[in-house]
C-alpha positions in Angstrom: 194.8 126.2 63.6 191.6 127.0 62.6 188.9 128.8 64.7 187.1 126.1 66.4 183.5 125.4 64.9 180.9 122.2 65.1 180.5 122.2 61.2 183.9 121.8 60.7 185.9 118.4 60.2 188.1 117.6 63.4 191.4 115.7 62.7 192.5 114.1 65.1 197.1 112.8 65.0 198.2 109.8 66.9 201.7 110.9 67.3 204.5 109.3 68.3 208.2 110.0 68.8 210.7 109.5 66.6 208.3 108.4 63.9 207.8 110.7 60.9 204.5 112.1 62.2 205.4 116.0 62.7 205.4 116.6 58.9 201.4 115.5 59.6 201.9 118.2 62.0 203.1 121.1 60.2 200.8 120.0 57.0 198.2 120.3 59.7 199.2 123.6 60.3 198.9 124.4 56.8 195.0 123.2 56.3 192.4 125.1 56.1 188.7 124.5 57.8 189.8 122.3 59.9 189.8 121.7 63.7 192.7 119.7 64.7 193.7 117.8 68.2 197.2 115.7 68.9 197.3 112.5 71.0 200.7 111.7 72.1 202.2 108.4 72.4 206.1 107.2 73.4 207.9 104.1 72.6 208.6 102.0 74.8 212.5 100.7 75.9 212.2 98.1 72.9 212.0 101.2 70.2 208.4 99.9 69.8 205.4 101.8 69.5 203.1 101.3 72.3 200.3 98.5 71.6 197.3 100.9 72.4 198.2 102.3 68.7 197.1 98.8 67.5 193.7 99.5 68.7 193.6 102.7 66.2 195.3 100.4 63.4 195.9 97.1 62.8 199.8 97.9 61.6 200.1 100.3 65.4 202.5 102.9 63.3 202.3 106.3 63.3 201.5 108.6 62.1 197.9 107.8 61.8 194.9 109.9 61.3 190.8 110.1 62.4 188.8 112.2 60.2 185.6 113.1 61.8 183.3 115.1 59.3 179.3 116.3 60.6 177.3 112.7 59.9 179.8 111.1 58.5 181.5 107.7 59.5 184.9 108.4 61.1 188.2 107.8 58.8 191.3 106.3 60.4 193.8 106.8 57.6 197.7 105.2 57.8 200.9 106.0 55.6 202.3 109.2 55.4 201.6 109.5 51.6 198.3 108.5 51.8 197.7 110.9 54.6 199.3 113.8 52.7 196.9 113.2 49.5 194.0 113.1 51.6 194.2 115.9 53.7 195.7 118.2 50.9 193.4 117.1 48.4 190.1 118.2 50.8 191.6 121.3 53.2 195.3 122.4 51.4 194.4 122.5 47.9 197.0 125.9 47.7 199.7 123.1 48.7 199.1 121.4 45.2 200.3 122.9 41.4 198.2 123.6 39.3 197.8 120.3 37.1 197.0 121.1 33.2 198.4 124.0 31.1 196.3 126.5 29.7 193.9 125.1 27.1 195.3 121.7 28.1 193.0 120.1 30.4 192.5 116.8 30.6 194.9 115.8 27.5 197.3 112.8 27.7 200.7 115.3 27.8 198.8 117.9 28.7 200.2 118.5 32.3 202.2 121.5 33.7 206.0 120.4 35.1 205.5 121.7 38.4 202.2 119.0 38.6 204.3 116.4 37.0 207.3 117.0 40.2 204.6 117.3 42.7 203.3 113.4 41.7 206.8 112.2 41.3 207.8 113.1 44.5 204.3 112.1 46.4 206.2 108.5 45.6 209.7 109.2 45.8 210.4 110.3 48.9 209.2 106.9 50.4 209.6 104.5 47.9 213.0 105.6 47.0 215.0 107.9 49.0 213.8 106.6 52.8 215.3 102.9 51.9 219.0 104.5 52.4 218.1 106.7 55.2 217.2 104.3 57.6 219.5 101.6 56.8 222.0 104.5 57.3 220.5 105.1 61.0 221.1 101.9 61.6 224.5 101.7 60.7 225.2 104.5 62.2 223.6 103.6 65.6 220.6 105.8 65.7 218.9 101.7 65.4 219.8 98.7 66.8 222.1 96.9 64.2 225.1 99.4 65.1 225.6 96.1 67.6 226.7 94.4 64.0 229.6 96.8 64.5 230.3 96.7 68.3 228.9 93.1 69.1 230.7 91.3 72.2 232.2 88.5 70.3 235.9 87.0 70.5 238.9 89.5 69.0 239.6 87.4 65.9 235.6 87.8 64.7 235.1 91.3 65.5 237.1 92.2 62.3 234.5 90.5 60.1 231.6 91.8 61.9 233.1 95.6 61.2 233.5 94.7 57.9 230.2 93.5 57.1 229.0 96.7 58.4 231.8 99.1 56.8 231.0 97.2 53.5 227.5 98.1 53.6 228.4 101.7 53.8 231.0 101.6 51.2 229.4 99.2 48.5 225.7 100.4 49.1 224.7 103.6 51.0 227.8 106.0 49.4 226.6 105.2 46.1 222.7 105.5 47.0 223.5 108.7 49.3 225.6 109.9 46.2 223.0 109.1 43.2 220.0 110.8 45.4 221.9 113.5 46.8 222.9 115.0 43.1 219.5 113.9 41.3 217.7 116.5 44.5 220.9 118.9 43.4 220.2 118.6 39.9 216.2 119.1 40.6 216.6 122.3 42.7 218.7 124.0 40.2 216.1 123.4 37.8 212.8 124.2 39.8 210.3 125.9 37.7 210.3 129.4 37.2 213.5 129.3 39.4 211.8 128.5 42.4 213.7 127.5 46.1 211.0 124.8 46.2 211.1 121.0 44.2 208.1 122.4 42.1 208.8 125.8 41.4 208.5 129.1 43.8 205.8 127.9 46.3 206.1 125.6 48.6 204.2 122.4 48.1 202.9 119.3 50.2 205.9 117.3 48.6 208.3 119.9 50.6 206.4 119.1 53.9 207.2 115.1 53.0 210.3 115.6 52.1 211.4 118.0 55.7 212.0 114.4 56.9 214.4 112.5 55.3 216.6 115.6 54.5 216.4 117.1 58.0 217.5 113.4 59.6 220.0 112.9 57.1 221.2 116.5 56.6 225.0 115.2 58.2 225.4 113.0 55.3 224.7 115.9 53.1 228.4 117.4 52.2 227.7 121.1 51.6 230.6 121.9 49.2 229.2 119.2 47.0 225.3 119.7 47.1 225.2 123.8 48.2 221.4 123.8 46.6 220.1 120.9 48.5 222.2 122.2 51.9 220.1 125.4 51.2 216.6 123.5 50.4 217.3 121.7 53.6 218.1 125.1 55.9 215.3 126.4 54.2 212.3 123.3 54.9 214.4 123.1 58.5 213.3 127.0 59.3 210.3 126.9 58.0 207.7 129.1 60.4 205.4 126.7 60.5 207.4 123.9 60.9 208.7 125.9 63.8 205.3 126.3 65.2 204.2 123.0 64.8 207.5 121.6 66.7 206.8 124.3 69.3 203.7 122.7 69.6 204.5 119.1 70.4 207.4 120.5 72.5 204.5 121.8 74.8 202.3 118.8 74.7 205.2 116.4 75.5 207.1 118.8 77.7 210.3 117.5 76.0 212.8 118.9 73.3 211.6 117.1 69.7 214.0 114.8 68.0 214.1 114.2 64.4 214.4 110.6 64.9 215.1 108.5 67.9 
């Protein structure tokens, strides 16, 4: 964190379990100039996030952000991506490639493949690849629909309930988990300059957004079949600052941290 100063910006992260806020965390970790302080909040039996994050945002998800910069109105920012863009883009530029090619700057084409990754993925990982995840979570009763599987109803309809929800896995989330799982395969073996990382050899903001959906989905990952993306995922998973940053809201909450609920 940095050294604590009245001319710096102070960021202030509504956390909340088992939401997708510790990647804010460890990107926190990551910035530069910054002061930074965590409030904590816990769901409630329903799942739900408390209703005081409501008063913060109107949507009362998390993770959300307050920027507070000297004589400046304060920013409440929501969305993961969005978050990531803006704090990168102001205090963890070294977290973003380079964009334009030598000589190349500003032409239509013109962009370096690492850049071209990095804006991909600033989409991807939510639009795309979260979709499966957490219908997967609820299938597999990490959320409430595993009841579509175990419901108390009579002997002779339990067999269709199971096989609504067996169906689902077999017709929809092998064949996403399969097409997403060898594209991020494919990708790794082909980072730039034959990098460990999605854009090359250094680590990037779209890592940090990605640590999520791999780490809570590494069991669906079958290591014989995707060995680069089993090592990606070992890799974001023992990060040292992601380390550090867990440590972190392991102290503030005086509980181990889950990945998801």
């Amino acid at each position: 964190m940095a050294e604590t100063s009245g001319e710096k910006p102070v960021v202030t992260l509504y956390w909340l379990n088992g939401s997708r806020a510790q990647r804010i965390v460890w990107l926190l970790e990551e910035c530069k100039d910054i002061d930074y302080k965590i409030e904590v909040f816990k769901r409630g039996e329903d799942k739900f996030a408390p209703k005081e994050l409501k008063e913060v945002h109107p949507l009362g998800k998390s993770p959300l952000i307050k920027v507070q910069a000297s004589g400046m109105k304060p920013l409440i920012i929501a969305e993961t991506g969005a978050i990531i863009e803006y704090l990168t883009e102001h205090f963890a530029t070294h977290l973003i490639p380079k964009r334009y090619q030598d000589g190349m700057e500003g032409k239509v084409g013109g962009e370096t493949e690492q850049w071209l990754r990095y804006r991909f993925y600033s989409h991807y990982v939510e639009g795309s690849l979260m979709t499966p995840l957490i219908l997967s979570m609820f299938m597999d009763g990490k959320l409430d629909l595993q009841s579509i599987r175990n419901a108390p109803v009579p002997f002779f309809i339990k067999p269709i309930t199971r096989s609504i929800a067996n169906n689902v896995d077999s017709a929809f989330l092998n064949k996403e988990f399969k097409t997403h799982f060898s594209f991020l395969e494919s990708q790794l073996k082909s980072s730039p300059d034959g990098g460990q990382y999605l854009c090359g050899k250094d680590l990037t903001a779209v890592d940090i957004f990605i640590s999520f959906p791999l780490i809570a989905g590494k069991s669906k990952v079958d290591a014989n079949a995707y060995p680069t993306l089993t090592a990606y995922t070992k890799l974001l998973e023992g990060n040292e600052v992601l380390q550090r940053s867990i440590k972190k809201i392991e102290d503030l909450t005086g509980e181990p941290y889950k990945v998801a609920p």
